[in-house]
MIKEKOL-855816 format. One record per residue (C-alpha): z, y, x; residue in three letters. Coordinates in nm, 2 decimals, decimal comma, padded with zeros to 4 digits. Last residue first. Layout:
BEGIN
+--------+--------+--------+---------+
:     zz :     yy :     xx : residuo :
+--------+--------+--------+---------+
:      Z :      Y :      X :     ALA :
...
+--------+--------+--------+---------+
//
This chain:
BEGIN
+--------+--------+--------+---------+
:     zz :     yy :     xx : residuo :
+--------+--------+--------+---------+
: -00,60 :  01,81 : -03,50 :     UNK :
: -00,29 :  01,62 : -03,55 :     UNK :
:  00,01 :  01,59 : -03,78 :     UNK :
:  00,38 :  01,65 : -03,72 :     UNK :
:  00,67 :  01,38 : -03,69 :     UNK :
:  00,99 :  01,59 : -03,59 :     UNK :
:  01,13 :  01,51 : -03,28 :     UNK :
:  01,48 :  01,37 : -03,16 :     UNK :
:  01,72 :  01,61 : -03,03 :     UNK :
:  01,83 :  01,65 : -02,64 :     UNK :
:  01,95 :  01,97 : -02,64 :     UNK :
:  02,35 :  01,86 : -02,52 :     UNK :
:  02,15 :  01,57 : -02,30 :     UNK :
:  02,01 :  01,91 : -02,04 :     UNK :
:  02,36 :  02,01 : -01,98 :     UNK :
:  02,45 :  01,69 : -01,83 :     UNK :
:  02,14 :  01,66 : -01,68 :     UNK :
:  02,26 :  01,95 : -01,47 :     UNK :
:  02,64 :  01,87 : -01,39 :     UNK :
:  02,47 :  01,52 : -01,25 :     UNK :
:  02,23 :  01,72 : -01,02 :     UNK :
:  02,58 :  01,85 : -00,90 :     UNK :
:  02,70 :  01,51 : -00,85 :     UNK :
:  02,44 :  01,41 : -00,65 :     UNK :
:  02,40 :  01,71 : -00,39 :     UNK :
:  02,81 :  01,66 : -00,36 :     UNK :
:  02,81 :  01,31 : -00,29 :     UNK :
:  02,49 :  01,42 :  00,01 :     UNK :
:  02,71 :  01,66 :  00,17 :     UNK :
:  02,98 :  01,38 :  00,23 :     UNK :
:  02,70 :  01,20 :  00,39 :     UNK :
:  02,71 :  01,46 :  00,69 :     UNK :
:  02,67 :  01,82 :  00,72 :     UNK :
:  02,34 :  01,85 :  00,93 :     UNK :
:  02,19 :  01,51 :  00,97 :     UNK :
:  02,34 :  01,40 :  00,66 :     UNK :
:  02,21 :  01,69 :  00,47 :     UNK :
:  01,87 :  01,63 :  00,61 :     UNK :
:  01,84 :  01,29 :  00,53 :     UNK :
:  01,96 :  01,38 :  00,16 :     UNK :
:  01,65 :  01,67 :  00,13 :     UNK :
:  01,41 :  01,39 :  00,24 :     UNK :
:  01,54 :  01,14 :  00,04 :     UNK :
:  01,58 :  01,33 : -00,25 :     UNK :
:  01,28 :  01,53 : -00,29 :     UNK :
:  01,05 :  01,32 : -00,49 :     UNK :
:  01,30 :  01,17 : -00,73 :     UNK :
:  01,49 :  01,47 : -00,89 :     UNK :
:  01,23 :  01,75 : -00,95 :     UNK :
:  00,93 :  01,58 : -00,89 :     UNK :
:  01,02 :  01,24 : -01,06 :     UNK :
:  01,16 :  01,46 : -01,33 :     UNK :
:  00,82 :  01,60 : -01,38 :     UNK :
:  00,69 :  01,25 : -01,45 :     UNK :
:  00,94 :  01,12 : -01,70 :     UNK :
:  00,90 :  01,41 : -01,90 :     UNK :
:  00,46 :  01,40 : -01,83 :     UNK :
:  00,48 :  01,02 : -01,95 :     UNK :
:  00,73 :  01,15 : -02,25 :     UNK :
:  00,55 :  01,39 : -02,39 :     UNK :
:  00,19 :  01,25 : -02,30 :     UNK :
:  00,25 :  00,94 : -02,48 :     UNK :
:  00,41 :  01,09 : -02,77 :     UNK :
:  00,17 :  01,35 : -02,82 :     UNK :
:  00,00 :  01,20 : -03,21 :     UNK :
:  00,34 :  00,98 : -03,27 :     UNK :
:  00,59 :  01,26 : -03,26 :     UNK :
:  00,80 :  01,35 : -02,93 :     UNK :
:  01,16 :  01,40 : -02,81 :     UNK :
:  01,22 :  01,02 : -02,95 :     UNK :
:  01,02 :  00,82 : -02,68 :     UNK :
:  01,22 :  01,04 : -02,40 :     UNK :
:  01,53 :  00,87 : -02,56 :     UNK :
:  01,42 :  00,52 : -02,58 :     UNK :
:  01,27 :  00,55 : -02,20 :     UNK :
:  01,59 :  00,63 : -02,05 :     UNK :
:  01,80 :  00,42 : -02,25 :     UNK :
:  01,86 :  00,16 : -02,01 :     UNK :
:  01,81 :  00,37 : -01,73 :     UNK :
:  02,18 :  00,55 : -01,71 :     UNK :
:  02,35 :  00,24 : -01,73 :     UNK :
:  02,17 :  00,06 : -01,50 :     UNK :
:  02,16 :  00,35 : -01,26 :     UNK :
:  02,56 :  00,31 : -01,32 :     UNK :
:  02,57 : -00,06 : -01,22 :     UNK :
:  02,34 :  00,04 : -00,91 :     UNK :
:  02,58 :  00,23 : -00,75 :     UNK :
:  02,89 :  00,06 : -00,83 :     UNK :
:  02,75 : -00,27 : -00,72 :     UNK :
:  02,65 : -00,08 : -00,40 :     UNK :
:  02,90 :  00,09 : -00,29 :     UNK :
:  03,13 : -00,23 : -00,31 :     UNK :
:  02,86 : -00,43 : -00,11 :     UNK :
:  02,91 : -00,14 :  00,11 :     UNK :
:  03,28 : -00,17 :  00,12 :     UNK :
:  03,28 : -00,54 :  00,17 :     UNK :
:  03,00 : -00,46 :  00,46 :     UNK :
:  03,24 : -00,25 :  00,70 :     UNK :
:  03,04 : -00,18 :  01,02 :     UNK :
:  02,98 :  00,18 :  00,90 :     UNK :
:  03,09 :  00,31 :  00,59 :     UNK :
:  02,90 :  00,39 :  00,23 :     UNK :
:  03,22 :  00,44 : -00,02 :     UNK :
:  03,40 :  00,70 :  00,19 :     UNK :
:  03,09 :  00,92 :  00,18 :     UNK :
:  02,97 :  00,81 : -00,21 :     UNK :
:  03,30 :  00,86 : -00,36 :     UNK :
:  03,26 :  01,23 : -00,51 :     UNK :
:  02,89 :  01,12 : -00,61 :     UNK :
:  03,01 :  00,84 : -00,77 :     UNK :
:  03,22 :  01,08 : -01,00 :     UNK :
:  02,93 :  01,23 : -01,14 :     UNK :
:  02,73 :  00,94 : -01,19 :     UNK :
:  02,99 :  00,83 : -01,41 :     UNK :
:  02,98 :  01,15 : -01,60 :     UNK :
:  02,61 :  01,08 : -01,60 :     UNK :
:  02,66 :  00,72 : -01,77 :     UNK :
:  02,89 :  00,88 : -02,04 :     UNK :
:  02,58 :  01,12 : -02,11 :     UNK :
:  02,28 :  00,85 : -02,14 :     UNK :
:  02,53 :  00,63 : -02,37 :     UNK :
:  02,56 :  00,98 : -02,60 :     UNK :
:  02,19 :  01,07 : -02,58 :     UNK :
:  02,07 :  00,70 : -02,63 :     UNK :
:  02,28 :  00,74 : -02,98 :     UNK :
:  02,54 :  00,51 : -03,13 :     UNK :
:  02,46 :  00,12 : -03,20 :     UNK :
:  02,15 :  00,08 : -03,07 :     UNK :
:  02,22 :  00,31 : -02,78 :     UNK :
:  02,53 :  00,10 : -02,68 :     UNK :
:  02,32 : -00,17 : -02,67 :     UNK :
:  02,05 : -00,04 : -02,48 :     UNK :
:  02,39 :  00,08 : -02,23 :     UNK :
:  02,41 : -00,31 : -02,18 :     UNK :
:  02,05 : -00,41 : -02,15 :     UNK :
:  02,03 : -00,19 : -01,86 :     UNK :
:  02,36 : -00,32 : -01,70 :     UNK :
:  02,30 : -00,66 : -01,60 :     UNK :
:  01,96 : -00,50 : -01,40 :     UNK :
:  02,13 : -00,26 : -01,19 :     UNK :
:  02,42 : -00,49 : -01,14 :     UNK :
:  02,11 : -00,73 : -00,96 :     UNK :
:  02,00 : -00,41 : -00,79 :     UNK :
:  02,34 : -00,37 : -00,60 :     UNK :
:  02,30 : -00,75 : -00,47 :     UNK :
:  02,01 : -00,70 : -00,34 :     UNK :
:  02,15 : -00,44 : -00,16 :     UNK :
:  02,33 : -00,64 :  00,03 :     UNK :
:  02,07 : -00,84 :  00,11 :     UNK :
:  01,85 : -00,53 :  00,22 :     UNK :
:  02,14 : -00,38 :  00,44 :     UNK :
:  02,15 : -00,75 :  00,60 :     UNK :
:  01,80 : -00,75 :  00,67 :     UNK :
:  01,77 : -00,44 :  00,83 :     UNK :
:  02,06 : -00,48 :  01,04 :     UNK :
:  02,36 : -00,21 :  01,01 :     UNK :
:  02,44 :  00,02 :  01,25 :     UNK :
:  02,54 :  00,31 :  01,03 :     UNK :
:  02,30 :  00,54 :  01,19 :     UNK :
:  01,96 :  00,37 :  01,21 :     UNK :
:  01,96 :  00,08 :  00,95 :     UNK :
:  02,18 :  00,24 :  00,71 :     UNK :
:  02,02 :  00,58 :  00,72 :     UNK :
:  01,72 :  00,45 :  00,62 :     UNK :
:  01,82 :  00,19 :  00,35 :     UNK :
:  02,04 :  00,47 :  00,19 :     UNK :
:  01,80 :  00,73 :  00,15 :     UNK :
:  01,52 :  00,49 :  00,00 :     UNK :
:  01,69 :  00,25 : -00,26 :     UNK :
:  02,04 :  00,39 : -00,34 :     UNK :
:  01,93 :  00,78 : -00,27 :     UNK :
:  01,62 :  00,69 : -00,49 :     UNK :
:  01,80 :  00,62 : -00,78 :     UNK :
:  02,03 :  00,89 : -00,76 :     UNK :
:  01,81 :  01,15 : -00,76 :     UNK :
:  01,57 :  00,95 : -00,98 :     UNK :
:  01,91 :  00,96 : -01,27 :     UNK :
:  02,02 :  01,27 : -01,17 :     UNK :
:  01,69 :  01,41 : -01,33 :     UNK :
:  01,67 :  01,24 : -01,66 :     UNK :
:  01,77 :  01,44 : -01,92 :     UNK :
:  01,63 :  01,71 : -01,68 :     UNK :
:  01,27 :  01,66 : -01,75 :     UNK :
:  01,34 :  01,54 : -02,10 :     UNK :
:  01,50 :  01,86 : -02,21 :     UNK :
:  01,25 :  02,04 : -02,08 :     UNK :
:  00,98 :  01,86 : -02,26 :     UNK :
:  01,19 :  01,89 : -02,55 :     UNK :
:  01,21 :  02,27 : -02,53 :     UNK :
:  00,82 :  02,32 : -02,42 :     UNK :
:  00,73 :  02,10 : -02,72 :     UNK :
:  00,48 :  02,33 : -02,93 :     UNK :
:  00,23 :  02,51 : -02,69 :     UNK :
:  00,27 :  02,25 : -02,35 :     UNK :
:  00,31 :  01,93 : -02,58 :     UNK :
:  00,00 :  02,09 : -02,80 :     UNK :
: -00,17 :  02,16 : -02,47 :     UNK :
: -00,08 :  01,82 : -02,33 :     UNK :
: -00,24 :  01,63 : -02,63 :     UNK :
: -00,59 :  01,81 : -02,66 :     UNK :
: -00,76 :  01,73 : -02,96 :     UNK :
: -00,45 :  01,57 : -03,14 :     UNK :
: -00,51 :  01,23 : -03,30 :     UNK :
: -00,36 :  01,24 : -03,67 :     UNK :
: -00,68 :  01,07 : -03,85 :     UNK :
: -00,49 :  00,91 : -04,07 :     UNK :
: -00,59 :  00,54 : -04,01 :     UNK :
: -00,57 :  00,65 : -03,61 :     UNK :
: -00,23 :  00,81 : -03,62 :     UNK :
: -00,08 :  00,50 : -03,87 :     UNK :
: -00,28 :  00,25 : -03,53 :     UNK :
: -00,04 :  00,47 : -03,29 :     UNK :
:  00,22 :  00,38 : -03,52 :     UNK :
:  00,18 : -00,04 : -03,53 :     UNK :
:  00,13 : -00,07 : -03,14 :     UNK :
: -00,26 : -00,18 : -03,05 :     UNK :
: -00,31 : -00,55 : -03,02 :     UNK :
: -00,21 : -00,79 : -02,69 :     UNK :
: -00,44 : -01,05 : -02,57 :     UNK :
: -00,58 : -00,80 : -02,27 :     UNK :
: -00,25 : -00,72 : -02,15 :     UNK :
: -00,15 : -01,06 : -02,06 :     UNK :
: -00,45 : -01,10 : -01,85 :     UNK :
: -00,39 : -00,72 : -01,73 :     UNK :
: -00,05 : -00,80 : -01,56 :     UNK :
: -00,14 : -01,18 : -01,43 :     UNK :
: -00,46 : -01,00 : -01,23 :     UNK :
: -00,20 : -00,74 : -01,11 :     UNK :
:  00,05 : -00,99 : -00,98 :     UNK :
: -00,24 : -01,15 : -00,74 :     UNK :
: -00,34 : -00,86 : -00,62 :     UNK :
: -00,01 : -00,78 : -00,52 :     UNK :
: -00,08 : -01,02 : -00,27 :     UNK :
: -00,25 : -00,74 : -00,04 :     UNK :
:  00,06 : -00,53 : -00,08 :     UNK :
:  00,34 : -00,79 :  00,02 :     UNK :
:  00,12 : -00,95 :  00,30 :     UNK :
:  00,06 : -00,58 :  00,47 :     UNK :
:  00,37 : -00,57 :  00,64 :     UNK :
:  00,32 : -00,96 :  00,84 :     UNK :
:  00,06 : -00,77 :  01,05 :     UNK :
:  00,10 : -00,65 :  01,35 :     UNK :
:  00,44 : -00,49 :  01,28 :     UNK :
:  00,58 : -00,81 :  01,16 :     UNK :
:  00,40 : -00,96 :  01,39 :     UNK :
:  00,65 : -00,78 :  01,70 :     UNK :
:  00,90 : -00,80 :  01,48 :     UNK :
:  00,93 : -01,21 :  01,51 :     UNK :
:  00,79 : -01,36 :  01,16 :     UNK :
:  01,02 : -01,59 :  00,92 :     UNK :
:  01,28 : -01,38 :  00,87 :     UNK :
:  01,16 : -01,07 :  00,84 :     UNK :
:  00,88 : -01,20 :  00,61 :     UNK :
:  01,16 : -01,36 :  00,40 :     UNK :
:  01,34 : -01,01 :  00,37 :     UNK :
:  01,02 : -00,83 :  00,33 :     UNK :
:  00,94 : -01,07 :  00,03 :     UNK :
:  01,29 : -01,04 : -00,15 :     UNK :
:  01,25 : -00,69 : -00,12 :     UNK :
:  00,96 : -00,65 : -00,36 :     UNK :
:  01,05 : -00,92 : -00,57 :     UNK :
:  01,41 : -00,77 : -00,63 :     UNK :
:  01,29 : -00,41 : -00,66 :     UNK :
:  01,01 : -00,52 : -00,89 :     UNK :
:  01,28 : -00,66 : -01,10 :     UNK :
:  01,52 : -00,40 : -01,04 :     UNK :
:  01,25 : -00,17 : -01,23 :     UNK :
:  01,06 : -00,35 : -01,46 :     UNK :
:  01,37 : -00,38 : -01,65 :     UNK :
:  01,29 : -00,07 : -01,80 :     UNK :
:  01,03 : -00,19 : -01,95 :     UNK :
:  01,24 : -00,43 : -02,15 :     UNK :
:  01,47 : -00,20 : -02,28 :     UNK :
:  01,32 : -00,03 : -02,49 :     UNK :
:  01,32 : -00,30 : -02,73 :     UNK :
:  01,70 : -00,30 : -02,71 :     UNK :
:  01,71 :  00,10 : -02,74 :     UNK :
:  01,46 :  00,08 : -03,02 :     UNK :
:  01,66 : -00,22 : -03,27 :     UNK :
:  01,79 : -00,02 : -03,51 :     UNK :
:  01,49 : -00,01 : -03,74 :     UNK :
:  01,19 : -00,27 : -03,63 :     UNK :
:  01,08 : -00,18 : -03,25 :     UNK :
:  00,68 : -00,19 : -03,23 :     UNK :
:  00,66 :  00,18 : -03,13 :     UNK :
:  00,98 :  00,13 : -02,92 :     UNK :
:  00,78 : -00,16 : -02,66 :     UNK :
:  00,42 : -00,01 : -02,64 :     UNK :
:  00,59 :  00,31 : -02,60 :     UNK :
:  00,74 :  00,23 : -02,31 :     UNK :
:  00,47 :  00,01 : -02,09 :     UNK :
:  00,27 :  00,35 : -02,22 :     UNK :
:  00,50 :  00,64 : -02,06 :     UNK :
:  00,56 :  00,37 : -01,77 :     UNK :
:  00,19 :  00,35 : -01,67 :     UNK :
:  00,02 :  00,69 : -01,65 :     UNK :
:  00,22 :  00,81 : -01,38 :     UNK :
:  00,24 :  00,52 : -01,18 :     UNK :
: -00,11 :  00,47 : -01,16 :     UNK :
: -00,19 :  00,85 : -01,04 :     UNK :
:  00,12 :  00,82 : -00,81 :     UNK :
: -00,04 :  00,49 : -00,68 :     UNK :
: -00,35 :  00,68 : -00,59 :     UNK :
: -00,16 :  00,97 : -00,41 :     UNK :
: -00,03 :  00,72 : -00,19 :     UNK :
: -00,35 :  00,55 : -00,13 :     UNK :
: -00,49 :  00,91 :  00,02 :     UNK :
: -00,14 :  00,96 :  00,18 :     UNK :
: -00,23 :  00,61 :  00,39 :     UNK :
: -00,61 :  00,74 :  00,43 :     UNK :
: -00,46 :  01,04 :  00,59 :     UNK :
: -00,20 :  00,87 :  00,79 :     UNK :
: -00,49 :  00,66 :  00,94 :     UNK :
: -00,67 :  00,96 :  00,97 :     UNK :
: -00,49 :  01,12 :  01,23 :     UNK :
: -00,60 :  00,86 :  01,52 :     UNK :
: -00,77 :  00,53 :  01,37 :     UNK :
: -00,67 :  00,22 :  01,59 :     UNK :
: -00,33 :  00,37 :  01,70 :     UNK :
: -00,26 :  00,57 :  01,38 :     UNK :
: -00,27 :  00,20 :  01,20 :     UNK :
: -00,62 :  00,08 :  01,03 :     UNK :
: -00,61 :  00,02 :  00,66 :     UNK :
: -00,60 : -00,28 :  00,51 :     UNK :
: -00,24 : -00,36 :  00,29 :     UNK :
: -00,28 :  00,04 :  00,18 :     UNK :
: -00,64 : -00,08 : -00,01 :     UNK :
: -00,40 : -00,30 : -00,23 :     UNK :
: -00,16 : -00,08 : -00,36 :     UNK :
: -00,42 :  00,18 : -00,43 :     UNK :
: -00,64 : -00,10 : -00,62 :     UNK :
: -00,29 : -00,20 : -00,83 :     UNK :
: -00,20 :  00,12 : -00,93 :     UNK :
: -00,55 :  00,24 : -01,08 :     UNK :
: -00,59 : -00,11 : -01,20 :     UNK :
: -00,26 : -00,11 : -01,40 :     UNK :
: -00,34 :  00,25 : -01,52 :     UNK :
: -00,67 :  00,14 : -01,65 :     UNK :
: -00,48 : -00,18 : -01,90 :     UNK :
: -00,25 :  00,05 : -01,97 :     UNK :
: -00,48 :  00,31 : -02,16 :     UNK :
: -00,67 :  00,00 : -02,33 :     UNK :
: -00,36 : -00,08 : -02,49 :     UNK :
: -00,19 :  00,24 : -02,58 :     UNK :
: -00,46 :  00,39 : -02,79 :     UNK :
: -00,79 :  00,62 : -02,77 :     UNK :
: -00,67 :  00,96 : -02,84 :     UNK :
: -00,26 :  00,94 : -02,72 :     UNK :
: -00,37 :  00,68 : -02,45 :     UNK :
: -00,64 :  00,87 : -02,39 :     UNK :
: -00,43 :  01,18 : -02,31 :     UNK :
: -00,13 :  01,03 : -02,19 :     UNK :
: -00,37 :  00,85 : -01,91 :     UNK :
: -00,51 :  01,16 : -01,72 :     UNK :
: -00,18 :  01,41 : -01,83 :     UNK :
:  00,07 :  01,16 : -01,70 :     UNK :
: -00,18 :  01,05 : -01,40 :     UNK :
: -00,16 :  01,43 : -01,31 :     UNK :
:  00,23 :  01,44 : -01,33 :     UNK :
:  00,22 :  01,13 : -01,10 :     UNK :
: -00,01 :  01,31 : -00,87 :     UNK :
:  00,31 :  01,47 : -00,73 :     UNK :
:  00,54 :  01,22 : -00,71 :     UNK :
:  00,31 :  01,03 : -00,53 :     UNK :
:  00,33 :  01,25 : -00,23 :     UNK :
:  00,71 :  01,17 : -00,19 :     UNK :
:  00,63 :  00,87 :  00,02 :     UNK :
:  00,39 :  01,08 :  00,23 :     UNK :
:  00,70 :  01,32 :  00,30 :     UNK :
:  00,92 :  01,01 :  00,38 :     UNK :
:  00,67 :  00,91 :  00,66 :     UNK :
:  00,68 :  01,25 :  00,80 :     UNK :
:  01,03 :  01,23 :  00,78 :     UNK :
:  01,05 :  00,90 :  00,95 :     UNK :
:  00,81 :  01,01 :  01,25 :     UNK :
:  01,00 :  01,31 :  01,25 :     UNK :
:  01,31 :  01,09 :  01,33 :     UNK :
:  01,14 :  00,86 :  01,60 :     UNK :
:  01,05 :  01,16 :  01,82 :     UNK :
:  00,79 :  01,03 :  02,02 :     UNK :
:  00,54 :  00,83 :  01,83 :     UNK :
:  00,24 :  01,00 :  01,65 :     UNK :
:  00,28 :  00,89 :  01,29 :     UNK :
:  00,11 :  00,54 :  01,13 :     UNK :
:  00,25 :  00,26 :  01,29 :     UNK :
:  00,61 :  00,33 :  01,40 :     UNK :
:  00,69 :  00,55 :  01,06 :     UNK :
:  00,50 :  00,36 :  00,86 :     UNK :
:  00,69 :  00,01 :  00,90 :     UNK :
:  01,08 :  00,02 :  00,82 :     UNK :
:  01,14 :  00,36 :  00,60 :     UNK :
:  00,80 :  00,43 :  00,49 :     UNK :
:  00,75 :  00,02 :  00,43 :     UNK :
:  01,02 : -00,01 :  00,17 :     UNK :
:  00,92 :  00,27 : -00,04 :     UNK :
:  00,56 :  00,14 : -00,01 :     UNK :
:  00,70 : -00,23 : -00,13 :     UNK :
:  00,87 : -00,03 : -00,39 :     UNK :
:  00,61 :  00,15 : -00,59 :     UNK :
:  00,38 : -00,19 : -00,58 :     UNK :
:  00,68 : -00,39 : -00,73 :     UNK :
:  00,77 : -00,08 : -00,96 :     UNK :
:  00,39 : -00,09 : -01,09 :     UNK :
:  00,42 : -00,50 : -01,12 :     UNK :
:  00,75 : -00,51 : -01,31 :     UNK :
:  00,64 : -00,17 : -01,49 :     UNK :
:  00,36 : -00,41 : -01,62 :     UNK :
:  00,55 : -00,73 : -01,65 :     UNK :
:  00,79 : -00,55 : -01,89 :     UNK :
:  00,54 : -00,39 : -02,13 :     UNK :
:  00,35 : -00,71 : -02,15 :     UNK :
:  00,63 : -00,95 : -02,18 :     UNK :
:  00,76 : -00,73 : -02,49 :     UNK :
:  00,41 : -00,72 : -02,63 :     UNK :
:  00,37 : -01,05 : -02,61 :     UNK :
:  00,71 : -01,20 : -02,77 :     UNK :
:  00,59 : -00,93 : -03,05 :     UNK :
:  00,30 : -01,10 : -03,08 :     UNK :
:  00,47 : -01,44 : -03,11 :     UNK :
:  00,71 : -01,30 : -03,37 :     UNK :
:  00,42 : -01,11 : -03,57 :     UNK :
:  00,41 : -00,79 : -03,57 :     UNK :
:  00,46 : -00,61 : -03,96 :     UNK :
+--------+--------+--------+---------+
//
């Protein structure tokens, strides 16, 4: 059995970690809407500039898979701990080397080169880091008590959201745009430095989760962990992929879609569009502990499938909900937006921990989580700009609720998995 304090530990551990990855994540998410695409993309047309900028953003998405399959297998080998310790770096070096890199003026095409270079080193990071963050929480959960355990790495999220905004907010205030642009943009990355050094000292004084250390006694570790997820689990990997797919369409419509399109064609201010949604991301983070309750006392299937009918239906109001020059009914859009990611997040990472055994469970559910990044998360703010442009916002509702109808359909053969042995 953990100790109390070490179980204090863990739970800090795995939520500081996706606090610091979703800090990095979002700081970049942040930039390529207000920053990259005046410094780093040939100037001229100002909305391929932010699609191009939008296309490097979804470039992590991509390599996220890869840092699924990279870490998942030695943290499904070797163990959780010293698996999460290298993804933190990996994350945290990409983050930082963005905060010096010369601008397209200074440095021609290969400034947005080195830029998608760094990108596709956080997606590496990324990828390997939640899967584990999760797992280090549930695999230490006592009985009826995984959804609330959890929990905690998912509150990595509007955490890092919060921090990460809060410091372009005071950097807007406090610097004119002219040094914004200069400089002020690359404090938030280079002081993530300082968060990633706090994230592996905690790290390093934590010990390895109770049923990774059962696969090690018994010699259960599986050769080749995403070939026996590929061979055997092909159903729940599937199921896990689109389990969670409105909930990164979604998610990244409220952060990245709607920040961009607020700022240019709505006509509101930067900094009042990020205020306001601070506000959204503080819902987002009251309700994850919420549905983890729900889970802990039902299913994480049946919490995750009320929150998608939800989702649903805010799809149907999210053109009359997001207005111009109206900021009640924006602040409204926004509580209800980000009140029903919190919903649907809570028990994300319970129920991708439960499609999986012990010996693959760190590649099943980092590559899940991963793959629905590409399918849901990766595309969305590029293929929701170009709905707007063409056929409005009201296109947009629709796009989300029928990614809803799909995970829907995907949480009916959501079952959890059977514990196997290795080899």
């Amino acid at each position: 059995m953990t100790a109390p304090s070490q179980k204090g530990r863990i739970l800090l551990a795995s939520a500081i970690g996706t606090t610091i990855e979703f800090f990095d994540f979002y700081i970049f998410a942040t930039a390529s809407v207000l920053v990259f695409p005046a410094l780093f993309f040939p100037q001229g047309n100002p909305s391929a500039a932010t699609l191009q900028s939008l296309a490097t953003f979804a470039l992590a998405f991509l390599t996220r898979p890869v840092g699924a399959v990279l870490f998942g297998h030695f943290g499904d080998r070797v163990g959780r701990k010293a698996t999460l310790v290298a993804s933190l770096l990996t994350m945290g070096i990409s983050t930082v080397l963005i905060g010096l890199l010369p601008t397209y003026q200074t440095a021609g095409i290969l400034a947005p080169l080195l830029l998608a270079l760094c990108r596709l080193g956080q997606g590496i990071g990324l990828g390997g880091e939640w899967g584990g963050a999760v797992l280090l929480a549930t695999e230490n959960a006592p009985a009826g008590r995984r959804g609330w355990y959890g929990m905690f790495p998912q509150l990595g999220a509007p955490a890092g959201f919060i921090l990460s905004t809060g410091i372009f907010l005071l950097l807007s205030k406090v610097l004119p745009r002219q040094e914004f642009l200069s400089f002020g943009w690359r404090i938030p990355f280079v002081l993530s430095a300082i968060l990633v050094f706090l994230g592996l000292w905690i790290r390093l004084r934590i010990l390895e989760t109770p049923e990774f250390a059962r696969v090690l006694s018994r010699g259960e570790e599986v050769r080749l962990p995403v070939a026996r997820v590929l061979v055997r689990h092909p159903k729940a990997l599937l199921a896990g992929i689109f389990s969670l797919f409105s909930t990164f369409v979604l998610f990244y419509l409220m952060t990245v879609f709607t920040l961009g399109w607020g700022t240019t064609h709505l006509g509101y201010s930067r900094e009042s569009f990020l205020l306001v949604q601070m506000v959204g991301v503080v819902c987002f983070a009251l309700f994850i502990p919420v549905s983890a309750h729900y889970a802990d006392r039902r299913s994480a299937r049946e919490a995750m499938m009320i929150a998608t009918v939800l989702i649903f239906f805010f799809g149907l109001l999210f053109a009359p909900m997001m207005a111009a020059n109206h900021t009640g009914r924006l602040l409204a859009f926004f509580v209800a937006g980000f009140s029903v990611i919190g919903l649907t997040y809570g028990p994300a990472g319970t129920i991708l921990a439960e499609l999986f055994s012990a010996p693959v469970r760190y590649t099943g559910a980092s590559l899940a989580f991963n793959l629905a990044g590409i399918v849901g998360a990766s595309p969305a703010p590029y293929i929701a700009t170009r709905l707007a442009q063409s056929h409005g916002l009201k296109a947009v509702g629709l796009y989300l609720s029928a990614t809803a109808v799909v995970t829907f359909l995907a949480l009916l053969f959501v079952r959890p998995a059977k514990e196997e042995s290795g080899t």
